[in-house]
C-alpha positions in Angstrom: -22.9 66.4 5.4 -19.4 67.7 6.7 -18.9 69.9 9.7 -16.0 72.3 9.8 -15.0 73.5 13.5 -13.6 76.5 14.6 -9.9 76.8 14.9 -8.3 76.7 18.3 -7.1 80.3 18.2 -10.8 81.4 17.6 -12.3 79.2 20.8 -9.2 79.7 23.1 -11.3 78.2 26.1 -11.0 76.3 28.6 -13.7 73.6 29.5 -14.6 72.2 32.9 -16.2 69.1 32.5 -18.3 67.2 35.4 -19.1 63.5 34.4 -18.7 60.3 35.8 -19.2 58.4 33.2 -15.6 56.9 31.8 -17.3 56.1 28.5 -18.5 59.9 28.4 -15.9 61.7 29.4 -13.9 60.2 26.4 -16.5 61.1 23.8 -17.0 64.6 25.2 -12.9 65.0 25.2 -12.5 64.1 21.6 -15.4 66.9 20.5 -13.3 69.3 22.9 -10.3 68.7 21.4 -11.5 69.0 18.1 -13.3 72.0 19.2 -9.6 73.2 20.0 -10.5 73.6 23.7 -8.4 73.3 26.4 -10.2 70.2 29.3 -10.3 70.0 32.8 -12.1 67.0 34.2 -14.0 66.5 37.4 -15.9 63.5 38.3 -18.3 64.7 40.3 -19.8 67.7 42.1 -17.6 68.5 44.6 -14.5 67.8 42.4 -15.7 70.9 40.3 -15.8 73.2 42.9 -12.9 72.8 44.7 -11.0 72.5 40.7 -13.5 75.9 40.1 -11.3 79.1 40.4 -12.2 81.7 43.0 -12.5 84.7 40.9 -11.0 87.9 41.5 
């Protein structure tokens, strides 16, 4: 059984991603991208926050 993924222009998001794991962090990049979304990768906790914006 086949699955079809939305296009880019229907996700048009932008995925922060804490892991550690090299191993993971490949995997989960490949479903991004072929989710068409965009990646930005932290390693660990403290990494996401400071790359988290500061809303409004």
């Amino acid at each position: 059984m086949s699955q079809s993924y939305p296009t880019k222009a229907q996700l048009g998001l932008t995925v922060l991603l804490v892991e550690d794991t090299p191993v993971t962090q490949r995997l989960i990049s490949h479903i991004l991208k072929r989710l068409g979304c965009e990646m930005i990768l932290a390693e660990h906790g403290q990494a996401a926050f400071e790359l988290y914006p500061q809303g409004p």
